[in-house]
N, CA and C atoms of all chains as a GROMACS GRO file, in nm:
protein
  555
    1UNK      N    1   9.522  12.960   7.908
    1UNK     CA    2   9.576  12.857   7.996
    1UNK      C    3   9.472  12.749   8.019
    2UNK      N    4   9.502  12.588   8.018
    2UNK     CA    5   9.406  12.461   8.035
    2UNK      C    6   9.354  12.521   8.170
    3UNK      N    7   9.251  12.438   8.184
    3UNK     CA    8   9.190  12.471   8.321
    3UNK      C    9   9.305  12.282   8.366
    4UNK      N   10   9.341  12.282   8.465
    4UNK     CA   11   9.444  12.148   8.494
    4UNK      C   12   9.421  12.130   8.692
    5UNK      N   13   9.409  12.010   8.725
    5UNK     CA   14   9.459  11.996   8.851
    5UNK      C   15   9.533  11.880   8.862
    6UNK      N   16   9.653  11.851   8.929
    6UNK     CA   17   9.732  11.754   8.939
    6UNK      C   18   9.744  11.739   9.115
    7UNK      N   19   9.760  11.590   9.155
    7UNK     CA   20   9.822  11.578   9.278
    7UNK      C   21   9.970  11.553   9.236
    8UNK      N   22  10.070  11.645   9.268
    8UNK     CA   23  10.190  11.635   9.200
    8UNK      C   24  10.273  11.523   9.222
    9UNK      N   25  10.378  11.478   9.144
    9UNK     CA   26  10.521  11.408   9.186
    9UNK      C   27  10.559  11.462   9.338
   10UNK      N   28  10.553  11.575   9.331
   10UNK     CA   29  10.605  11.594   9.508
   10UNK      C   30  10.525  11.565   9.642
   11UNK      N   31  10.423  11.583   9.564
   11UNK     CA   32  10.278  11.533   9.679
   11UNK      C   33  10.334  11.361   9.698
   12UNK      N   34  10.332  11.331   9.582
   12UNK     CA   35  10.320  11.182   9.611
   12UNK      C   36  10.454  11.134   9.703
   13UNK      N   37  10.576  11.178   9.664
   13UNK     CA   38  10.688  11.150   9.724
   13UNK      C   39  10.653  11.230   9.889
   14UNK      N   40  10.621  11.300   9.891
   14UNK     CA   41  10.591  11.335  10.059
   14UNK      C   42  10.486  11.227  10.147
   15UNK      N   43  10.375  11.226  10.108
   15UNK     CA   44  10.278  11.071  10.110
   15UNK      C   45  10.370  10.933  10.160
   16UNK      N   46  10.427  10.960  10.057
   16UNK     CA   47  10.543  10.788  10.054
   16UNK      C   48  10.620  10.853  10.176
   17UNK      N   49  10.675  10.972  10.129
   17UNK     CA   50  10.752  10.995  10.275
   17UNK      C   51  10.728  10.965  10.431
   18UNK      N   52  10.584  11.022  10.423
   18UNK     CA   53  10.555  11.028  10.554
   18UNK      C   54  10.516  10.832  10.561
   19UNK      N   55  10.488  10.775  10.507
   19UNK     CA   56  10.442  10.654  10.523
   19UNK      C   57  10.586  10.573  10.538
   20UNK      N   58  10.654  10.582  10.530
   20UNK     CA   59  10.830  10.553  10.530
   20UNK      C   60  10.859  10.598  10.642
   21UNK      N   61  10.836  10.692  10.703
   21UNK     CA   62  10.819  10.776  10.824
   21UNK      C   63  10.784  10.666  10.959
   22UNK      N   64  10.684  10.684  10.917
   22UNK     CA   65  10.564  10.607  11.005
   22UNK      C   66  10.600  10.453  11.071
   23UNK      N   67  10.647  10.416  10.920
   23UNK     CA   68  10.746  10.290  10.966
   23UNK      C   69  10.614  10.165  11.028
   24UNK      N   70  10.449  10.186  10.962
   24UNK     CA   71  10.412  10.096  11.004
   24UNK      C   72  10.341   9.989  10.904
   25UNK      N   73  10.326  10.015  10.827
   25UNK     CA   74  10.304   9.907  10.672
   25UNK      C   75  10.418   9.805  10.663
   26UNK      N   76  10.424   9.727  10.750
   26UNK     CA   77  10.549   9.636  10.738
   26UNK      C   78  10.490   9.540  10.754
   27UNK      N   79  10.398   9.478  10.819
   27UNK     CA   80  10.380   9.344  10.889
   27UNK      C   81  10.319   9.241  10.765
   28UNK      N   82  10.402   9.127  10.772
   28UNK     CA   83  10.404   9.047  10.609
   28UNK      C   84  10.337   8.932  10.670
   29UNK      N   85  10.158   8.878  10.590
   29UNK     CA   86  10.122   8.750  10.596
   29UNK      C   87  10.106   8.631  10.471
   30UNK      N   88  10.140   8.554  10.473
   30UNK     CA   89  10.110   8.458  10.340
   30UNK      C   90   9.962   8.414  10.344
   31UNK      N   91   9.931   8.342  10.279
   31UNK     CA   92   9.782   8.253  10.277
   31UNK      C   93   9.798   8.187  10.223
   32UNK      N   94   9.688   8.076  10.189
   32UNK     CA   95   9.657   8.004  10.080
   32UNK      C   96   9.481   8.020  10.037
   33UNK      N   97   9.456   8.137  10.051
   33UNK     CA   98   9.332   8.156   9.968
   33UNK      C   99   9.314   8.127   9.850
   34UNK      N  100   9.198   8.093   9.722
   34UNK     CA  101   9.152   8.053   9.635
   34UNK      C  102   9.109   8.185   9.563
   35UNK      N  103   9.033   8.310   9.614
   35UNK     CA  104   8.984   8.432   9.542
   35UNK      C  105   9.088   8.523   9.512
   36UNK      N  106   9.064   8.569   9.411
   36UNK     CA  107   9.141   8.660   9.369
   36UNK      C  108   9.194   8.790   9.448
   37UNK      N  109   9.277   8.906   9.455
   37UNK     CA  110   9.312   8.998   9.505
   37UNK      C  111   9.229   9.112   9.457
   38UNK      N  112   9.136   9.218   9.561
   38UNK     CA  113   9.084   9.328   9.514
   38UNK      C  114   9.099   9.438   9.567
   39UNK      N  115   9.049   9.562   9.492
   39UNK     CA  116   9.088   9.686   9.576
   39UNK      C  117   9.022   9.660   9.705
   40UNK      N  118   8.906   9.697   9.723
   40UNK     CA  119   8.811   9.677   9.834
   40UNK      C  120   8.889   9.530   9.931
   41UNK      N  121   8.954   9.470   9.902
   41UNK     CA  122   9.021   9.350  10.030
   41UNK      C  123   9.042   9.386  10.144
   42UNK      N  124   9.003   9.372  10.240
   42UNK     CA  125   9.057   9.415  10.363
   42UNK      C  126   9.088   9.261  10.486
   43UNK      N  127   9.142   9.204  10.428
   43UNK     CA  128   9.156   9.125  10.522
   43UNK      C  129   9.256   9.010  10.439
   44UNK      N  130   9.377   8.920  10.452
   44UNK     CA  131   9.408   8.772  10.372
   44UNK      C  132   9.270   8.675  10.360
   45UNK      N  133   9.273   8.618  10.248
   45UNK     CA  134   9.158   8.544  10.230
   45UNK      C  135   9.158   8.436  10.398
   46UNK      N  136   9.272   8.344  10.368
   46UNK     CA  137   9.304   8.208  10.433
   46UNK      C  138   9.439   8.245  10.466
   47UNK      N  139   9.520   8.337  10.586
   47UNK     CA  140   9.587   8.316  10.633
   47UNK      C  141   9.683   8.202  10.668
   48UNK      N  142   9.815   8.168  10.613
   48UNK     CA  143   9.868   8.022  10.666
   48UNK      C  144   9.966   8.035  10.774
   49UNK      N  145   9.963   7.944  10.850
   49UNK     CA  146  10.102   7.949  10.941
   49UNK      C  147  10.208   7.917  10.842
   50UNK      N  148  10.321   8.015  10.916
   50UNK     CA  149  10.342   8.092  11.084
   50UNK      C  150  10.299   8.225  11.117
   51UNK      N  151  10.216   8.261  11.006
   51UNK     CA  152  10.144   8.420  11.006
   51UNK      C  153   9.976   8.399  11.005
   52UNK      N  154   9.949   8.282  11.059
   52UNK     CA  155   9.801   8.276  11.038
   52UNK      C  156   9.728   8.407  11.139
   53UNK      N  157   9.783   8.424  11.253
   53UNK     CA  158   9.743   8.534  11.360
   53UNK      C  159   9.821   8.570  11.361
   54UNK      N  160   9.949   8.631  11.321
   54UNK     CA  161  10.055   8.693  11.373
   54UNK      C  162  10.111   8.734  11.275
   55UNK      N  163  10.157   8.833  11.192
   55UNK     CA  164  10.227   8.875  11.062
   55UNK      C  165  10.352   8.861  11.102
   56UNK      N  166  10.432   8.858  10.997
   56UNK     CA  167  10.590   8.861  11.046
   56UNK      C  168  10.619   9.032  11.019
   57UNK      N  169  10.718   9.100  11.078
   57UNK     CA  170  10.790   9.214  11.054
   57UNK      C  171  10.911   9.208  10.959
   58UNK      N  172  10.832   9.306  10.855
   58UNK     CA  173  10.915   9.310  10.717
   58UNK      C  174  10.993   9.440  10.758
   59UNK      N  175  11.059   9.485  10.606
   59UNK     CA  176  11.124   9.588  10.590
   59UNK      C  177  11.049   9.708  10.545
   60UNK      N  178  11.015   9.807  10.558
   60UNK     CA  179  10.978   9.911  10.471
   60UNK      C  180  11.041   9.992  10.389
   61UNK      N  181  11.039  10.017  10.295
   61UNK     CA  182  11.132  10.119  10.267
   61UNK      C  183  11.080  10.246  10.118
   62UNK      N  184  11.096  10.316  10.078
   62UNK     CA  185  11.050  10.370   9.988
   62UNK      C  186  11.146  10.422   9.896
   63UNK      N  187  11.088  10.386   9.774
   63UNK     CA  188  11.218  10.416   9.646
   63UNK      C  189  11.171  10.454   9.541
   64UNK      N  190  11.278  10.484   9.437
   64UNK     CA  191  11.195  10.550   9.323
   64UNK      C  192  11.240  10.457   9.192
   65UNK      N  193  11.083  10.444   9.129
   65UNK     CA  194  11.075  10.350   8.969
   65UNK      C  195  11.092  10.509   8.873
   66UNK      N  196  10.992  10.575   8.890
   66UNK     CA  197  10.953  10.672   8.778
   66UNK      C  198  11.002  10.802   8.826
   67UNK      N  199  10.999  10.858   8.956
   67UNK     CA  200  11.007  10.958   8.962
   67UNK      C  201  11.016  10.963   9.171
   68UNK      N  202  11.100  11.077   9.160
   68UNK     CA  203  11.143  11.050   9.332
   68UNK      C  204  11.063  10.998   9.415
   69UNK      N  205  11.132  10.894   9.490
   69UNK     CA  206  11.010  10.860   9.568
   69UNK      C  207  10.858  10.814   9.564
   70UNK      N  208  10.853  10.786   9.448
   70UNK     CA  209  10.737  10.733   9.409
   70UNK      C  210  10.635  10.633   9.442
   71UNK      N  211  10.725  10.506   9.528
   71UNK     CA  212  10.727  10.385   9.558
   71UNK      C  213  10.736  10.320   9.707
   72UNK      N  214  10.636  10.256   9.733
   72UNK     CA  215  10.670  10.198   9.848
   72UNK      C  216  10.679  10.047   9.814
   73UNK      N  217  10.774   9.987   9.944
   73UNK     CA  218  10.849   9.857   9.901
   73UNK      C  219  10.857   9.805  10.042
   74UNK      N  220  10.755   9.684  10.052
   74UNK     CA  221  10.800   9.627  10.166
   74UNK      C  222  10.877   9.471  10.200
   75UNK      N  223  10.955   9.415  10.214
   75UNK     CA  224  11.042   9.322  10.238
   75UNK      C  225  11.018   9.216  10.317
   76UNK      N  226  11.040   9.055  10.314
   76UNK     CA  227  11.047   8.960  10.403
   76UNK      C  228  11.004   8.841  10.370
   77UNK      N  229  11.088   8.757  10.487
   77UNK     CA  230  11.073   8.604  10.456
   77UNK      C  231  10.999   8.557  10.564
   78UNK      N  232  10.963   8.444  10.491
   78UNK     CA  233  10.868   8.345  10.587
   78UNK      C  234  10.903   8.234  10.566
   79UNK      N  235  10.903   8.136  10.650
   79UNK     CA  236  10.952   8.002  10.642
   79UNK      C  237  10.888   7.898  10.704
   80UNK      N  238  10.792   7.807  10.600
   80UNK     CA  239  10.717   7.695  10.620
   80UNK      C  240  10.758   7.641  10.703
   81UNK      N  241  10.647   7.628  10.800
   81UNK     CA  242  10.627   7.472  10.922
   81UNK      C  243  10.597   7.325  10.874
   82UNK      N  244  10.550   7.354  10.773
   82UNK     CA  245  10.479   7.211  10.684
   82UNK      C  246  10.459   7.222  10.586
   83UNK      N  247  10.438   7.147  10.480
   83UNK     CA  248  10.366   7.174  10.345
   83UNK      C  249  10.225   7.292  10.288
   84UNK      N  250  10.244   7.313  10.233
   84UNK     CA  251  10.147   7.474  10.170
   84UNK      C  252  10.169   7.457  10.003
   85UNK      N  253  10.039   7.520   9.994
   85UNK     CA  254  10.037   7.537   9.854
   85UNK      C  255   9.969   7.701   9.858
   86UNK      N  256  10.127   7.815   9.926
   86UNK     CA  257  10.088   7.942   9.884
   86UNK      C  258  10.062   8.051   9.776
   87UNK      N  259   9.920   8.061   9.821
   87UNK     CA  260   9.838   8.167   9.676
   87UNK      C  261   9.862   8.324   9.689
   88UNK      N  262   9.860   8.348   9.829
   88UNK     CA  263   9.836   8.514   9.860
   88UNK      C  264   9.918   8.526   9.974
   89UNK      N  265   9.946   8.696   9.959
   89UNK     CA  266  10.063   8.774  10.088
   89UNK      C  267  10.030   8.906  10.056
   90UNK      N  268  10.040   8.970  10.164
   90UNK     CA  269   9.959   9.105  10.189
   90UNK      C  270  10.051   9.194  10.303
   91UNK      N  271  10.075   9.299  10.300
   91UNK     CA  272  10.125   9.342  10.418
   91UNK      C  273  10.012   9.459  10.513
   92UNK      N  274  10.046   9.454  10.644
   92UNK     CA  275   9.952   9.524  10.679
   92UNK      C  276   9.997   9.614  10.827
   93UNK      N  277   9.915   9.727  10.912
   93UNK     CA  278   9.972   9.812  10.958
   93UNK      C  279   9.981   9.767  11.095
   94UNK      N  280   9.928   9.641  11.117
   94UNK     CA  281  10.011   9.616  11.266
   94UNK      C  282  10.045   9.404  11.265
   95UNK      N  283  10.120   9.369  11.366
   95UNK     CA  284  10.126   9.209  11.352
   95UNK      C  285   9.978   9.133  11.367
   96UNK      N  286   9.922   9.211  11.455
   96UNK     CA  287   9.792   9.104  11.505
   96UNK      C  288   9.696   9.149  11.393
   97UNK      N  289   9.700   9.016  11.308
   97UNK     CA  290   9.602   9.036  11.183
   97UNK      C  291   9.430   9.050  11.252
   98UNK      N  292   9.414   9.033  11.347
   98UNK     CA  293   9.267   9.062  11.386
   98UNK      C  294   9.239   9.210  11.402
   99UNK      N  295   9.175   9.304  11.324
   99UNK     CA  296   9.182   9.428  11.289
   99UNK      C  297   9.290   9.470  11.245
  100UNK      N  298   9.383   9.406  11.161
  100UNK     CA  299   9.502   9.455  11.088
  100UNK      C  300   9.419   9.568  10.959
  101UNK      N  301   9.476   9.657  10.951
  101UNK     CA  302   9.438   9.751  10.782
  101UNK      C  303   9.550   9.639  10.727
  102UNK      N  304   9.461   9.590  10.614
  102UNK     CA  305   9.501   9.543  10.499
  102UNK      C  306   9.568   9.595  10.376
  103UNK      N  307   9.660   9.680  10.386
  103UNK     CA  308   9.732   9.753  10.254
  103UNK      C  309   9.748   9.713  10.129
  104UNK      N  310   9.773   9.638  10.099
  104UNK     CA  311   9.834   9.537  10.014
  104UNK      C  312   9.812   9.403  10.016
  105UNK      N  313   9.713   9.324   9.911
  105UNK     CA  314   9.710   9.254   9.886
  105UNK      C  315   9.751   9.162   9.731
  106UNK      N  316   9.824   9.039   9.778
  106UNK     CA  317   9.813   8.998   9.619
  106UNK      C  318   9.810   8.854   9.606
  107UNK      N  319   9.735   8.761   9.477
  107UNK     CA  320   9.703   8.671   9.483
  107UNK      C  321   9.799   8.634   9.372
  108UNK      N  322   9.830   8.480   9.360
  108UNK     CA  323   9.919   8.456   9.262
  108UNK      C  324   9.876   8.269   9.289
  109UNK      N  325   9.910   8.204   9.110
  109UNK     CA  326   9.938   8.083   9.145
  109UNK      C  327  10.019   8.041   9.204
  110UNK      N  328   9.943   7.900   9.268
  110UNK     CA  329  10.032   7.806   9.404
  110UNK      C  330  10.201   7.796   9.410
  111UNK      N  331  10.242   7.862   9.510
  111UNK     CA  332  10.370   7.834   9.503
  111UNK      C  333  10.392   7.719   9.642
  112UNK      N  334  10.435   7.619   9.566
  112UNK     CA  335  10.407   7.483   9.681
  112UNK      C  336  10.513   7.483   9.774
  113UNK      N  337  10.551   7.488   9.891
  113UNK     CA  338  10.609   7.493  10.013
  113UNK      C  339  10.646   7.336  10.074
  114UNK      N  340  10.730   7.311  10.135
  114UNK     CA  341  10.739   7.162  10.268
  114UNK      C  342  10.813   7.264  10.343
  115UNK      N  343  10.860   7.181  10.483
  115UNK     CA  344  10.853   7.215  10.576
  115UNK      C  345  11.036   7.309  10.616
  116UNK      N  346  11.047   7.404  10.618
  116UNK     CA  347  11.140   7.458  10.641
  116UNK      C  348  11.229   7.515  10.444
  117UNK      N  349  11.123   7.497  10.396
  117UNK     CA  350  11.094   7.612  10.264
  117UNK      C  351  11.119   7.690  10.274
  118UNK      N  352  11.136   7.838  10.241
  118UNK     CA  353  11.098   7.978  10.273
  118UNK      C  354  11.096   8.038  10.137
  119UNK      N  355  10.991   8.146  10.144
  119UNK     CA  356  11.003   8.276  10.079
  119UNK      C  357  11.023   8.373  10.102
  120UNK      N  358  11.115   8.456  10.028
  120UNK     CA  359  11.094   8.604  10.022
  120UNK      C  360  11.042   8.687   9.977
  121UNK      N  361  10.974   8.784  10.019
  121UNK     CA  362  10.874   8.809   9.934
  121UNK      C  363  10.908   8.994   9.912
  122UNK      N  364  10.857   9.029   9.767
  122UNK     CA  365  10.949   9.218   9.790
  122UNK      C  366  10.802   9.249   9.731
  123UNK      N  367  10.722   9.301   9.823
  123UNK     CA  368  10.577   9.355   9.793
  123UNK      C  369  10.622   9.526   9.771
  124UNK      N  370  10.553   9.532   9.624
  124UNK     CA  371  10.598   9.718   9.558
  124UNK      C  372  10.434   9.792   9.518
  125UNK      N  373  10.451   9.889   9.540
  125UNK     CA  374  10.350  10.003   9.471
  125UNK      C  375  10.399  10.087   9.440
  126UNK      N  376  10.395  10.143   9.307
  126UNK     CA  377  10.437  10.198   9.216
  126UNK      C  378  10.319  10.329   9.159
  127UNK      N  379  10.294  10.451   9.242
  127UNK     CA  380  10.221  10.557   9.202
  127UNK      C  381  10.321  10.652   9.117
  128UNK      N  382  10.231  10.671   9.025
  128UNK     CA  383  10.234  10.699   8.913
  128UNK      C  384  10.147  10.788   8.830
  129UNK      N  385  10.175  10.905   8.796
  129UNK     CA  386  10.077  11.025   8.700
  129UNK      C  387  10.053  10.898   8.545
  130UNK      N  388   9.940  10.873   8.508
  130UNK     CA  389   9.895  10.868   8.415
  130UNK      C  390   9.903  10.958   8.302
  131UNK      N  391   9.028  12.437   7.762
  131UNK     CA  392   9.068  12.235   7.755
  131UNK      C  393   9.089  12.184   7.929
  132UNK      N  394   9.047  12.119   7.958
  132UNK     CA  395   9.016  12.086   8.128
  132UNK      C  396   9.097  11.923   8.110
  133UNK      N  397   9.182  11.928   8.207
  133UNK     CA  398   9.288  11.823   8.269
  133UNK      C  399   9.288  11.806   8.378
  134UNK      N  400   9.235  11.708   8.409
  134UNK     CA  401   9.216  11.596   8.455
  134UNK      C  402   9.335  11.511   8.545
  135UNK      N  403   9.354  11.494   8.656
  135UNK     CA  404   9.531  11.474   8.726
  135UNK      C  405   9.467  11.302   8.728
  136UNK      N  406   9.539  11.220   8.689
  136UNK     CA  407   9.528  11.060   8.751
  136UNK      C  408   9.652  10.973   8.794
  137UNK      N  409   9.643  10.938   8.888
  137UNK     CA  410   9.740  10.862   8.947
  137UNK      C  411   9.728  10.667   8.944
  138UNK      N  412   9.806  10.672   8.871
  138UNK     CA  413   9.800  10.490   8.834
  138UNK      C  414   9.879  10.442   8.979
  139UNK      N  415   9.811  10.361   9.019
  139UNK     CA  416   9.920  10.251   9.096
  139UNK      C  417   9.960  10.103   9.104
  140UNK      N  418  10.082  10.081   9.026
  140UNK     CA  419  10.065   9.965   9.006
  140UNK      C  420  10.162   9.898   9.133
  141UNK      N  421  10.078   9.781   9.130
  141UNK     CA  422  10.125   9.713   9.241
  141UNK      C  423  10.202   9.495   9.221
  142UNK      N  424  10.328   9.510   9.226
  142UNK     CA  425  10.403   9.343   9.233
  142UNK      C  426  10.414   9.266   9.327
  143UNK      N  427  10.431   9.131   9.317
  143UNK     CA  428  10.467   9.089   9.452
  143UNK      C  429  10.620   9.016   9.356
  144UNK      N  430  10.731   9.015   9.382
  144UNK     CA  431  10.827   8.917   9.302
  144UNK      C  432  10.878   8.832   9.481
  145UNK      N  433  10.882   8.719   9.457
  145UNK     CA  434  10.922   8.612   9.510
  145UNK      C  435  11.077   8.543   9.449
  146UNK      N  436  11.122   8.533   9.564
  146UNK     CA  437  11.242   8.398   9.570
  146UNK      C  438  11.214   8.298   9.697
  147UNK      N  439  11.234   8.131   9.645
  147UNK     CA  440  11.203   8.062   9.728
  147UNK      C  441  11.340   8.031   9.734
  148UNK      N  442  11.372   7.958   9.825
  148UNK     CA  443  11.496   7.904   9.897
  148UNK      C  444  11.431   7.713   9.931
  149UNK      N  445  11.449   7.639   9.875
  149UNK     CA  446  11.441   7.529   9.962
  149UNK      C  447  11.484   7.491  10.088
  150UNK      N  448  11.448   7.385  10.160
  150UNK     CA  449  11.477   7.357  10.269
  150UNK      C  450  11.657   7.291  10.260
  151UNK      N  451  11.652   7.241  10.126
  151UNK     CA  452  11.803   7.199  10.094
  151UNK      C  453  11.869   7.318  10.068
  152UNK      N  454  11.879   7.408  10.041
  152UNK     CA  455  11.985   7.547  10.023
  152UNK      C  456  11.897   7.608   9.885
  153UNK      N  457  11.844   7.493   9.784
  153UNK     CA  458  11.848   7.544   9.673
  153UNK      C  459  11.753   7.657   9.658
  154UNK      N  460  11.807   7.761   9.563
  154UNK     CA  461  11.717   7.898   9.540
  154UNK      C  462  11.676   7.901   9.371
  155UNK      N  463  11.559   7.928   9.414
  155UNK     CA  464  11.468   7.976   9.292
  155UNK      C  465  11.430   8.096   9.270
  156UNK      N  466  11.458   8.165   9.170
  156UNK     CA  467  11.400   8.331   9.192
  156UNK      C  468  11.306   8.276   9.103
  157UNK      N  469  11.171   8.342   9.168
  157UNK     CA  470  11.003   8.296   9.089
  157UNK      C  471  11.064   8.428   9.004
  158UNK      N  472  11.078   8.568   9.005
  158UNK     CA  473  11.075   8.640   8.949
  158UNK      C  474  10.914   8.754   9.002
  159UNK      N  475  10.862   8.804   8.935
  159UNK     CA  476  10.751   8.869   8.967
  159UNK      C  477  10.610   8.775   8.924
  160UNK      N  478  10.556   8.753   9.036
  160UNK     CA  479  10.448   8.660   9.038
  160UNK      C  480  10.290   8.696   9.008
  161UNK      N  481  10.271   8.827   9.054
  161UNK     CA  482  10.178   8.865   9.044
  161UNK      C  483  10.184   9.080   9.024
  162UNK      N  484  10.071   9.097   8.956
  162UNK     CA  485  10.067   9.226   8.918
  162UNK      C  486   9.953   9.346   8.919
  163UNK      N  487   9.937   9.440   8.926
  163UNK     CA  488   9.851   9.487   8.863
  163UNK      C  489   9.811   9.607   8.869
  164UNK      N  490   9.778   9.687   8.750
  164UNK     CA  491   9.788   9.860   8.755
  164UNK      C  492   9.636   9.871   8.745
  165UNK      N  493   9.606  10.000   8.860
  165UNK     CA  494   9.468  10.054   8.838
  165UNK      C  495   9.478  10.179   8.859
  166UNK      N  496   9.381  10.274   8.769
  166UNK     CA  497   9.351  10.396   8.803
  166UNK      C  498   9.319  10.468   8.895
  167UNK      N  499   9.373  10.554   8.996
  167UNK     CA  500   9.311  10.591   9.104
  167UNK      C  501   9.170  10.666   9.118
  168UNK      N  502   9.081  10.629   9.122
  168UNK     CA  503   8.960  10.695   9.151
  168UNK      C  504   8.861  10.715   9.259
  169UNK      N  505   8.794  10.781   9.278
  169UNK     CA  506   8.685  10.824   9.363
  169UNK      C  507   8.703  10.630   9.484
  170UNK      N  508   8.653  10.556   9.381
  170UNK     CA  509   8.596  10.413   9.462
  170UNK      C  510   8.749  10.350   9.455
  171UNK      N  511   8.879  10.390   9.465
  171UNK     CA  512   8.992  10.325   9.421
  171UNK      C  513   9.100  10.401   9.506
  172UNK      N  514   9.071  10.466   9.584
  172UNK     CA  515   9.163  10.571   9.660
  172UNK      C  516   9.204  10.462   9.799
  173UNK      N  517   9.203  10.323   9.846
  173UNK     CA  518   9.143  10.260   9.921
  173UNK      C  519   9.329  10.285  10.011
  174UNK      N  520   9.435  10.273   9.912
  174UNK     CA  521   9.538  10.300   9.971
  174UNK      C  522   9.562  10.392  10.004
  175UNK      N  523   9.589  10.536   9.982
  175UNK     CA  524   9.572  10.652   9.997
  175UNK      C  525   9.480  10.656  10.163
  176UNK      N  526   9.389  10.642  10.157
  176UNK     CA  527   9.271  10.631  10.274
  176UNK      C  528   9.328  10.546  10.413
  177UNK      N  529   9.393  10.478  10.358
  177UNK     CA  530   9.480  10.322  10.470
  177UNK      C  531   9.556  10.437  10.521
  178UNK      N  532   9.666  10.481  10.426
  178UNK     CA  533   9.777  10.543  10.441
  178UNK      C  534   9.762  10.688  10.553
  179UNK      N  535   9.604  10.776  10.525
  179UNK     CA  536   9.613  10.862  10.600
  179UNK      C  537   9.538  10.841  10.738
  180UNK      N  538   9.453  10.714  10.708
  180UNK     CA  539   9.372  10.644  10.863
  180UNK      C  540   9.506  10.643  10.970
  181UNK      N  541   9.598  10.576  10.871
  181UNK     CA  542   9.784  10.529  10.972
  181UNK      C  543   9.825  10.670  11.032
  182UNK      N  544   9.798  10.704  10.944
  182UNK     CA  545   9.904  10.858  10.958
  182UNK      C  546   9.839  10.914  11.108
  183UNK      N  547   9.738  10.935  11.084
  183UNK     CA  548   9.632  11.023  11.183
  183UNK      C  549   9.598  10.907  11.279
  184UNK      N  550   9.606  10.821  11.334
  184UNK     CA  551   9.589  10.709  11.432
  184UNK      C  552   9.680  10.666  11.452
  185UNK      N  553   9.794  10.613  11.402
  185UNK     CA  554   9.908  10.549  11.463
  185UNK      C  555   9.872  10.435  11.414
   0.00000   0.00000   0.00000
């Protein structure tokens, strides 16, 4: 017999579970930062209004790509006060981004905004056995 | 023969904009990206059980 250790498909779907559970990885901010997205990120580069201090409350929810439950998926719109040229959106575990845990971050070219714009945005993680 | 468990996580953001006139654009998926979970890479996992165990 291989010598083998796995954190299983069911581990992971319980994980997601309980984090689906928890119901607190929801809170959605945009930016317009310039640096790229990294593991180590803990914070939006350049926060923009209407989430510059304040995240909006998304959806959470958890679903499956590969295998039950695999996936967490969080949901929501934001809707420009003024012109933006948004780079980055991140969700995180409470609204007041000042000591927010940063979960999720991601950087992308400028998606240009005016005033009463909006995006929606469907932020996914997708764990997965290699 | 010794195996090794790894957990990839890849992570999207897909966007739809809506103009201020009605009109909708689905960007589609904007941004991406899969990494190996490791030792220095567990950073979600770690978020996830800081939440769990703190609130």
């Amino acid at each position: 017999m291989a010598d083998a250790a796995y954190f299983t498909d069911n581990g992971i779907a319980y994980l997601i579970g309980l984090a689906d559970t928890a119901d607190v990885l929801k809170y959605v901010a945009w930016g317009t930062g310039a640096t790229g997205a990294a593991v180590d990120d803990d914070a939006m580069e350049t926060a923009a209004a209407p989430t510059n201090a304040t995240a909006g409350t998304g959806t959470l929810a958890k679903a499956t790509t590969n295998t039950a439950d695999d996936t967490i998926q969080v949901t929501h719109t934001i809707t420009a006060g003024g012109a933006l040229a948004i780079t980055e959106v991140g969700f995180f575990n409470q609204a007041t981004l000042s000591g927010a845990i940063c979960a999720f971050h991601g950087t992308f070219s400028a998606i240009n905004v005016s005033s009463l714009d909006s995006i929606a945005f469907t932020l996914k993680s997708v764990f997965n056995q290699a | 023969m010794e195996q090794v468990g790894k957990v990839m996580v890849k992570s999207t953001v897909s966007a739809v904009l809506t103009k201020a006139d009605g009109t909708v654009i689905d960007l589609g998926v904007i941004c991406g990206s899969e990494h190996e979970q490791t030792p220095k890479e567990v950073t979600l996992w770690n978020k996830i059980r800081r939440i769990l165990k703190n609130g």
